[in-house]
C-alpha positions in Angstrom: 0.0 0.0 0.0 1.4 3.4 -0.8 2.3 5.5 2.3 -0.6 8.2 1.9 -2.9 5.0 2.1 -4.8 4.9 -1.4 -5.3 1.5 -3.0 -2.5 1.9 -5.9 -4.2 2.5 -9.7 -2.3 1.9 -12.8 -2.2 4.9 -14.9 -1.2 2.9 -18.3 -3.0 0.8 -20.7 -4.2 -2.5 -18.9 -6.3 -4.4 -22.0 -4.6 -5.5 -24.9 -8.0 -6.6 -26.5 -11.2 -7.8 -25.8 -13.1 -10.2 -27.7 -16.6 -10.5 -28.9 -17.9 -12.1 -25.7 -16.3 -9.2 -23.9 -13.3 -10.8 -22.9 -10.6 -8.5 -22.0 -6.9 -9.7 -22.8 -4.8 -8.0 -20.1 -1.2 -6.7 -20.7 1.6 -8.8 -19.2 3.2 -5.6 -17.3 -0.8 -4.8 -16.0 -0.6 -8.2 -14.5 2.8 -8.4 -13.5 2.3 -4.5 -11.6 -1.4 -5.7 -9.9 0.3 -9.0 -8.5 3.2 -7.6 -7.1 0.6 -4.5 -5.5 -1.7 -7.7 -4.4 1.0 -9.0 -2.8 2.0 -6.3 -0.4 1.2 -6.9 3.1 -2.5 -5.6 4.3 -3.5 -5.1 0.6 -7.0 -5.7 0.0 -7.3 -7.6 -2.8 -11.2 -6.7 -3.6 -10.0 -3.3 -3.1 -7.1 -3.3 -5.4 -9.3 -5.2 -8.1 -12.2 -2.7 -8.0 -10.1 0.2 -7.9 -8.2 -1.1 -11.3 -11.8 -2.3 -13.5 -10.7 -5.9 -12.8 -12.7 -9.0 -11.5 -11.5 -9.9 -8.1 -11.4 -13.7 -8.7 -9.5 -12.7 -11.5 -7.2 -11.0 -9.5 -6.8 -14.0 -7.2 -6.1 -16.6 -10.0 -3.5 -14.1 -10.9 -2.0 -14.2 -7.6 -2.1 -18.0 -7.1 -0.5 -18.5 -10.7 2.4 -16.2 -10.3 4.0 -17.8 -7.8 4.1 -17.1 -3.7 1.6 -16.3 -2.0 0.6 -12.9 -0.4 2.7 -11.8 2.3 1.0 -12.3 5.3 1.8 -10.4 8.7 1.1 -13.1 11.6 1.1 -12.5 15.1 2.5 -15.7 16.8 0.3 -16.2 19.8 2.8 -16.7 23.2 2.3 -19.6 24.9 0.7 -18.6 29.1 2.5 -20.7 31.8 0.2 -23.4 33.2 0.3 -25.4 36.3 -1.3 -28.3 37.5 -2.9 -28.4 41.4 -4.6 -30.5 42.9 -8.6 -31.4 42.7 -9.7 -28.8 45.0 -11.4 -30.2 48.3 -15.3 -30.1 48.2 -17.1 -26.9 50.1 -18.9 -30.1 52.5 -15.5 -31.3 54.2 -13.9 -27.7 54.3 -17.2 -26.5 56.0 -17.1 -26.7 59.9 -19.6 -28.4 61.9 -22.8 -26.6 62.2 -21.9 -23.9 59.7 -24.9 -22.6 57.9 -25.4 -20.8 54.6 -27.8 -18.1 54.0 -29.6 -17.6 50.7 -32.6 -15.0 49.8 -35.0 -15.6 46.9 -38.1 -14.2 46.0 -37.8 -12.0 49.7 -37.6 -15.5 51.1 -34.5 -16.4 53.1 -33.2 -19.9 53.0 -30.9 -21.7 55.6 -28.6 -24.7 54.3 -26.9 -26.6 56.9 -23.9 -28.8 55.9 -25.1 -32.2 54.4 -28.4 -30.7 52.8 -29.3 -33.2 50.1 -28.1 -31.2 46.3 -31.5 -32.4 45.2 -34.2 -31.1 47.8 -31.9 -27.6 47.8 -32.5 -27.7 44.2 -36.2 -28.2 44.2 -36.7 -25.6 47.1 -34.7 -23.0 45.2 -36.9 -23.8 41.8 -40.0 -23.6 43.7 -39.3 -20.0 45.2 -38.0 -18.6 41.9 -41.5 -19.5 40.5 -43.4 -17.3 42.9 -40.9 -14.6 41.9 -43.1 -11.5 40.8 
């Protein structure tokens, strides 16, 4: 891309001929000039094909034929540091006898003692939620 930022135009003759289906016959130093300008990192290759009256799959045939492909600027993505602990204990066994959770829903306030059966907590919290205006 030039430095003021413009999508590059050719300012020569680009068709040699163009037959009686419409066909356009490009000029090899058209072709030669858009691949090399296709092939500059963070050109837009529909842009670059619009701005020069070409077909943008032409323009990419052109680009795969002639040889490397675009110039591509990749970030490599760094690797984070990971470590490995162990499972951690569950809330149950940390909890100290007689400890007691508090929950409000729906205005209502809930006690859960250690050992409360998962399921019947579960069903008590769905039903309250439902009378939730």
């Amino acid at each position: 891309m030039q430095a003021c930022g413009h999508t590059p135009i050719w300012s020569g003759q680009r068709v040699l001929r163009t037959n009686a289906r419409g066909r356009h016959t490009y000029l090899a130093e058209f072709k030669h000039w858009i691949v090399e300008q296709a092939r500059q990192p963070g050109m837009s290759l529909a842009g670059l094909a619009m701005s020069n009256q070409v077909n943008a799959n032409q323009l990419r045939r052109w680009v795969q034929l002639h040889g490397t492909p675009r110039k591509v600027t990749a970030t490599v993505p760094s690797l984070l540091p990971v470590t490995v602990a162990a499972a951690p204990t569950p809330m149950a066994t940390m909890a100290t006898p007689g400890a007691v959770v508090e929950i409000e829903v729906s205005g209502a306030l809930v006690r859960v003692h250690v050992g409360v059966d998962p399921g019947t907590l579960r069903t008590v919290l769905h039903c309250l939620r439902g009378t939730a205006t």
